[in-house]
C-alpha positions as CSV (number, residue, x, y, z in Angstrom):
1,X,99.8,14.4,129.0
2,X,99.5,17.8,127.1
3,X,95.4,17.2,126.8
4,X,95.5,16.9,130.5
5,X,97.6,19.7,131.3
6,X,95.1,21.6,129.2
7,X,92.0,20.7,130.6
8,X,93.6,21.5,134.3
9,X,94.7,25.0,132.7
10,X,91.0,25.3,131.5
11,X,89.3,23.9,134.6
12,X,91.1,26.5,136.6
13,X,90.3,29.5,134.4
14,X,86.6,28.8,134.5
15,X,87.2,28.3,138.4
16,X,88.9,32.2,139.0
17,X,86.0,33.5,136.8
18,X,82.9,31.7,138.3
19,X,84.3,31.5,141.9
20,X,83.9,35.7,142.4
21,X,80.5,35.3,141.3
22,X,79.7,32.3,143.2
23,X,81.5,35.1,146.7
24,X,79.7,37.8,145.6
25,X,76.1,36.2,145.6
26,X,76.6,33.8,147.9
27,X,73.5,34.6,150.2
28,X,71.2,34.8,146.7
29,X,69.3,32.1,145.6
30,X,70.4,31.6,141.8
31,X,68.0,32.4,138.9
32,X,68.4,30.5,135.6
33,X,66.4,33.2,133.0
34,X,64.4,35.8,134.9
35,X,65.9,37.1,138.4
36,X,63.8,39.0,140.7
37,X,64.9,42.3,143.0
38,X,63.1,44.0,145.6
39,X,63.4,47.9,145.8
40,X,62.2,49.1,149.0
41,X,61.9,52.9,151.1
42,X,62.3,53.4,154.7
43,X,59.6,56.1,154.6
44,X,56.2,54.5,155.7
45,X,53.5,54.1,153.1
46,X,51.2,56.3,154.8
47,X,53.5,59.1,155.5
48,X,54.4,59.3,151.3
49,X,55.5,57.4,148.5
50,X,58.7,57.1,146.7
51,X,59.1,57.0,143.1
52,X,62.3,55.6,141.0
53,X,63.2,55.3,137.3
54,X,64.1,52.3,135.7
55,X,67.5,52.6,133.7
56,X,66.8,56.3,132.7
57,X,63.5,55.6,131.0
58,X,61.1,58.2,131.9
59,X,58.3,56.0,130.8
60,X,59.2,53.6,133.8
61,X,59.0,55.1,137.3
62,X,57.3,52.7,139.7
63,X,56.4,53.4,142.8
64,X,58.4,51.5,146.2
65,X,58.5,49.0,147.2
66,X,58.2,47.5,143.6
67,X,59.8,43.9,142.7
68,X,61.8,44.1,139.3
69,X,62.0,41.2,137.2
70,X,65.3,41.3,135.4
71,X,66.8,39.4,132.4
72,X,70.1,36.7,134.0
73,X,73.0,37.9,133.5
74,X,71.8,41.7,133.0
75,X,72.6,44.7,135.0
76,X,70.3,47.7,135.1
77,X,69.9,51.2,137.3
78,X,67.3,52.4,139.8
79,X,67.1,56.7,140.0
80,X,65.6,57.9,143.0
81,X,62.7,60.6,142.1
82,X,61.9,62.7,144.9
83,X,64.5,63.4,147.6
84,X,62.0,65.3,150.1
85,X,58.7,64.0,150.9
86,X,56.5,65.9,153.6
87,X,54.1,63.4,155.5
88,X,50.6,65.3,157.2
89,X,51.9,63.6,160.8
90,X,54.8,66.9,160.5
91,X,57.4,64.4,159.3
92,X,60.0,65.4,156.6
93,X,61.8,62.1,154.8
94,X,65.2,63.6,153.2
95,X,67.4,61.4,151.1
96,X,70.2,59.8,152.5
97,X,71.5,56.8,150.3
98,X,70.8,53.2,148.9
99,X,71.9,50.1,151.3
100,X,71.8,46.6,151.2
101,X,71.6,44.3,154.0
102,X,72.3,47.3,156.3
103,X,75.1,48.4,154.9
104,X,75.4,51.1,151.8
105,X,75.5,50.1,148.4
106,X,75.2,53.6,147.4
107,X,75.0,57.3,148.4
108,X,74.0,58.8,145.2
109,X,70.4,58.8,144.1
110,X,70.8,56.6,140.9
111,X,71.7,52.5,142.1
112,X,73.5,50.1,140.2
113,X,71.9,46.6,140.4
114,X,74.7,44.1,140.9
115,X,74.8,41.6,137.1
116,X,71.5,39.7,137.8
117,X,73.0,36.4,138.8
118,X,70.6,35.5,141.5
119,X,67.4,36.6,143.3
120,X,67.5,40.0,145.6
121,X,63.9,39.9,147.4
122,X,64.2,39.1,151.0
123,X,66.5,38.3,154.3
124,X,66.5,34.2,152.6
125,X,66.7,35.3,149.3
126,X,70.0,38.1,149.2
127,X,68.5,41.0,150.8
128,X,66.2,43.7,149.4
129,X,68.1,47.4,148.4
130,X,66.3,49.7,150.1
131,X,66.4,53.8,149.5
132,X,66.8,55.0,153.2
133,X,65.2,58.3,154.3
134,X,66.3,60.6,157.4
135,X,62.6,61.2,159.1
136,X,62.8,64.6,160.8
137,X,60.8,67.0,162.8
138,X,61.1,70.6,163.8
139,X,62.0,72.6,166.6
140,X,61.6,75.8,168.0
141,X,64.3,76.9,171.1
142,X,63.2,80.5,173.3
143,X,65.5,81.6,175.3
144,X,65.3,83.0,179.4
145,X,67.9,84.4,182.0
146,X,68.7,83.4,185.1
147,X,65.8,85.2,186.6
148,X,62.9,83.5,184.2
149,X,62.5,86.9,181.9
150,X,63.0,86.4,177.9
151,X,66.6,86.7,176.9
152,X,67.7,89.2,174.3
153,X,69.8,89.3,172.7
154,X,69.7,85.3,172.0
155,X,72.5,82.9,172.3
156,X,74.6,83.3,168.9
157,X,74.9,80.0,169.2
158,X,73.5,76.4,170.5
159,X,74.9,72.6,170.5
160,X,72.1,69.8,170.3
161,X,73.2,66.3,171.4
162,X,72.1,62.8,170.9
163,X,73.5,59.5,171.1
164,X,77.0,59.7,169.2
165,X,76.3,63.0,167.3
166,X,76.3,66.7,167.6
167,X,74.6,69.8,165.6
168,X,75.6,73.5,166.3
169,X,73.6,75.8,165.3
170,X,72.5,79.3,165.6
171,X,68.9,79.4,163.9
172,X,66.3,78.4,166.2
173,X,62.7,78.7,165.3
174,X,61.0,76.0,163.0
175,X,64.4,74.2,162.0
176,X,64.4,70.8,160.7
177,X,66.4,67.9,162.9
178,X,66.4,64.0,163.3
179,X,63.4,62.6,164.7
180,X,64.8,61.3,167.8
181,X,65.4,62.6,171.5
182,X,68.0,65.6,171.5
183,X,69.4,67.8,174.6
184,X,70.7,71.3,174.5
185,X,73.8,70.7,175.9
186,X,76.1,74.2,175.1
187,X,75.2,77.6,174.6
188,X,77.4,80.4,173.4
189,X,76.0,84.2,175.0
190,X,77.7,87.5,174.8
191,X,80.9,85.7,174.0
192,X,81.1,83.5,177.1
193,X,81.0,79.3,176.1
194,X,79.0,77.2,178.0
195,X,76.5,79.5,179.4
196,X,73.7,77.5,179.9
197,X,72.1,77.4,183.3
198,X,71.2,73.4,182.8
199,X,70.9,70.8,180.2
200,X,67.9,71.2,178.1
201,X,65.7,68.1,176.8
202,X,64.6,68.4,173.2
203,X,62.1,65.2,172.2
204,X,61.4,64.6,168.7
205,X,61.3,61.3,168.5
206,X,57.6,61.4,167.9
207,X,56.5,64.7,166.8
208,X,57.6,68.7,166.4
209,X,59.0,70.1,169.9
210,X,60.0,73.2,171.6
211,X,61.7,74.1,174.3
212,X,62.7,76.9,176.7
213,X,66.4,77.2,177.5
214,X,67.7,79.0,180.6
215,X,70.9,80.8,179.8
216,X,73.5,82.2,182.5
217,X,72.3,85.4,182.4
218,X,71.6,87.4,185.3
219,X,69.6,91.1,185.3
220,X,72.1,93.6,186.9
221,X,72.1,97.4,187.7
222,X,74.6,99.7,189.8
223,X,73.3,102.7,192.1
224,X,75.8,105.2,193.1
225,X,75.3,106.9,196.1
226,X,77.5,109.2,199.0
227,X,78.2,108.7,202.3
228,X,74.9,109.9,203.3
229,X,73.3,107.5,201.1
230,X,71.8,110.1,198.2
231,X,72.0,109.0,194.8
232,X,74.3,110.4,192.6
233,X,73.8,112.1,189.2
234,X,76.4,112.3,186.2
235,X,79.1,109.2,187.9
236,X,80.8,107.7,185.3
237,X,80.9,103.7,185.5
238,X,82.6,101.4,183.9
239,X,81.3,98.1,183.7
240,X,84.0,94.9,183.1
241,X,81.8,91.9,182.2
242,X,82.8,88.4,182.4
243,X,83.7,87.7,178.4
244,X,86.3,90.8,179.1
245,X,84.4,93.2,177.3
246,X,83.9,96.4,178.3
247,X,81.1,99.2,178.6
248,X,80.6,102.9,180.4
249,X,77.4,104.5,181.4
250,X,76.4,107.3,183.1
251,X,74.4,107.1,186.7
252,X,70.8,109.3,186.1
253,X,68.9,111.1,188.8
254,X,68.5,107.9,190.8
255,X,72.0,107.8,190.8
256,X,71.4,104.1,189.0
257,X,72.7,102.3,185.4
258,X,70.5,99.6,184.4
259,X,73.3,96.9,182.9
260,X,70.6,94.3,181.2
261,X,71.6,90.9,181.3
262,X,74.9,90.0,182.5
263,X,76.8,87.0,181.5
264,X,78.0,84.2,184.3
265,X,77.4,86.6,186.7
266,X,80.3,87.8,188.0
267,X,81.6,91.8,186.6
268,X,83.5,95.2,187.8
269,X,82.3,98.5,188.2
270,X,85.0,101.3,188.1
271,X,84.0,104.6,189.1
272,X,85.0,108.2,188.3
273,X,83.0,111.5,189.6
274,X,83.7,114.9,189.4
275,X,86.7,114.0,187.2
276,X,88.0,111.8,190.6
277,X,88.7,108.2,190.6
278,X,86.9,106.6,192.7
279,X,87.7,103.4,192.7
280,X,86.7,99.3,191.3
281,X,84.0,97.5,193.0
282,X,83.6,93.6,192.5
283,X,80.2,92.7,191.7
284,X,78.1,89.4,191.0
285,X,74.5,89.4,189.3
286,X,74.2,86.1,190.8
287,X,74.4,87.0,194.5
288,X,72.9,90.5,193.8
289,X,71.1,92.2,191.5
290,X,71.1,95.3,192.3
291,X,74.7,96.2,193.3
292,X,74.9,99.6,195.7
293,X,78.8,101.8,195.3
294,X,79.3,104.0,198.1
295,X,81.3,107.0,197.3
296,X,83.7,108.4,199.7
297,X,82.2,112.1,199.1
298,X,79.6,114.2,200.8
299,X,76.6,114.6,200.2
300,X,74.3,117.8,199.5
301,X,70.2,117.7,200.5
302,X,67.8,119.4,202.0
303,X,66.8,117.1,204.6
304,X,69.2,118.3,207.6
305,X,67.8,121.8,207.1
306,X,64.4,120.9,207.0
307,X,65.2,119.1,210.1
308,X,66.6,122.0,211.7
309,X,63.3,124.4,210.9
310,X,61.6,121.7,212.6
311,X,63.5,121.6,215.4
312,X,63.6,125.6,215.8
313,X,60.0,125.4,215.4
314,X,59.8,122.4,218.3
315,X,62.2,124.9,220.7
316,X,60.3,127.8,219.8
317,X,56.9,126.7,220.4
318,X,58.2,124.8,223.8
319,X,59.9,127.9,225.1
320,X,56.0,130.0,224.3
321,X,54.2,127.5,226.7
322,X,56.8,127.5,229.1
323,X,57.0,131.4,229.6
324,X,52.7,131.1,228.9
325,X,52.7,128.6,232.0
326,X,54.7,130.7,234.0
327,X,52.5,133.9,233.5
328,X,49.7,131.6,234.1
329,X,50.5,130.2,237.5
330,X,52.2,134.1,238.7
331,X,50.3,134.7,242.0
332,X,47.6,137.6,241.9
333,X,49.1,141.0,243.1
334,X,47.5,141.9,247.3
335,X,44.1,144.4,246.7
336,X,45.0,148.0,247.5
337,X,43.7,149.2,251.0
């Protein structure tokens, strides 16, 4: 009865140590003395090739994909050599991790075989570990306003979408991003969020792309003028953008401030002349570009009086050829007898 109770005590020891083994290979064909494992790269052989190190020898680096043949019951390392590999199509391959049947065995550069128990080579044979890659292309964004003329100064910021993630960034000329189809989807200008004029497409699935993004930004300028319509010189104006922000110029001979680029559209223009209020006006760049402030004050120029010499000269002249055509048409006095 004891030798029995032993041999179930035994039986079931050996079963909780062999059993986790038997789980954790489970889709691996066994091996008795030598076991095989596939490494293997997700960069293409033609765009570069990727080296790894055998258990930190520096006199084994083999390139991938590279079958191992490993002693049973041994466990040994795999080092990832070059983390950035640029291919002549205008790829980049950066290093992401090590996975296993889809799913990440590792995100550090150095893998960890599992003990070699069984055979890791293929989909029928426990799945090859493979050292993924992120391919990536570059990108180059310009900038425009509302009226097609190049934007300055650019958007401090940008967000690029694609399916399920985001990147913001403010850096746009030959940057690095995931090779697959983006859209430029925020912009950030003059402190006003969301100031793009539509959605932008940004392809990189297959190769480098640019792409011109129209920003909500409208060309504006204010002329000042009287109530007779002249420009006026020296007005003070107080422009009140959109973002809330705030700036003053002074009108020149034209009577005109050239505001640049306007954000949204939308902005107020107070007015002081002479050391007078004059008033707020509501503006919008995106109705108008050109936005014309009539001042209640008179005007001085020279045009009435120049009108009036011409009109004294007119009278004058009209009044000579009628007294000339009355002399004219005067009879003859009678002869003297």
């Amino acid at each position: 009865m004891k030798k029995t109770a032993r041999a179930s005590l035994l039986i079931l020891a050996l079963s909780i140590m062999i059993v986790p083994l038997f789980l954790v290979n489970v889709h691996a064909s066994g091996c008795i003395t030598t076991c095989r494992l596939t490494a293997d790269t997700t960069v293409p052989a033609a765009d570069g090739t990727v080296y790894v190190e055998l258990d930190n020898n520096t006199g084994l680096i083999y390139p991938l994909p590279h079958t191992f043949s490993f002693a049973n019951n041994t466990r040994h390392t795999l080092t990832v050599l070059n983390t950035t590999l640029s291919a002549s199509s205008g790829a980049r391959y950066v290093w992401n991790e090590w996975i296993h049947s889809s799913l990440q065995w590792t995100p550090t550069l150095m893998m960890q075989t599992p003990i070699m128990l069984a055979n890791y080579t293929g989909p029928s044979d426990g799945g090859t570990y493979t050292a993924k890659f992120d391919k990536q292309f570059q990108y180059t964004l310009t900038f425009k306003d509302a009226a097609g003329q190049p934007l300055a100064p650019s958007p401090t910021s940008v967000v690029l979408s694609s399916a399920g993630s985001s990147v913001t960034t403010s850096t746009y000329s030959s940057q690095w991003l995931a090779a697959t189809s983006w859209t430029v989807t925020s912009a950030t200008w003059e402190g006003y969020q969301g100031a793009l004029l539509t959605p932008v497409a940004l392809d990189l699935a297959s190769g480098s792309a640019s792409a011109v993004v129209g920003v909500s930004a409208y060309p504006a300028s204010v002329k000042v003028v009287d109530k007779l319509n002249n420009p006026i010189q020296g007005a003070s104006v107080t422009i009140t953008f959109a973002n809330a922000t705030s700036r003053t110029f002074t009108t020149n001979g034209q009577g005109t401030v050239q505001l640049g680029d306007v954000p949204i559209g939308p902005y107020s223009a107070h007015v002081l002349y002479q050391g007078q209020d004059q008033g707020t006006w509501s503006e919008d760049a995106s109705v108008a570009s050109v936005s014309t402030v009539t001042l209640n004050v008179g005007g001085t120029t020279s045009a009435p009086v120049v009108s009036a010499i011409v009109l004294l000269t007119i009278f004058g002249v009209a009044l000579f050829l009628i007294l000339l055509a009355v002399k004219v048409r005067r009879p003859p006095p009678p002869p003297n007898i």
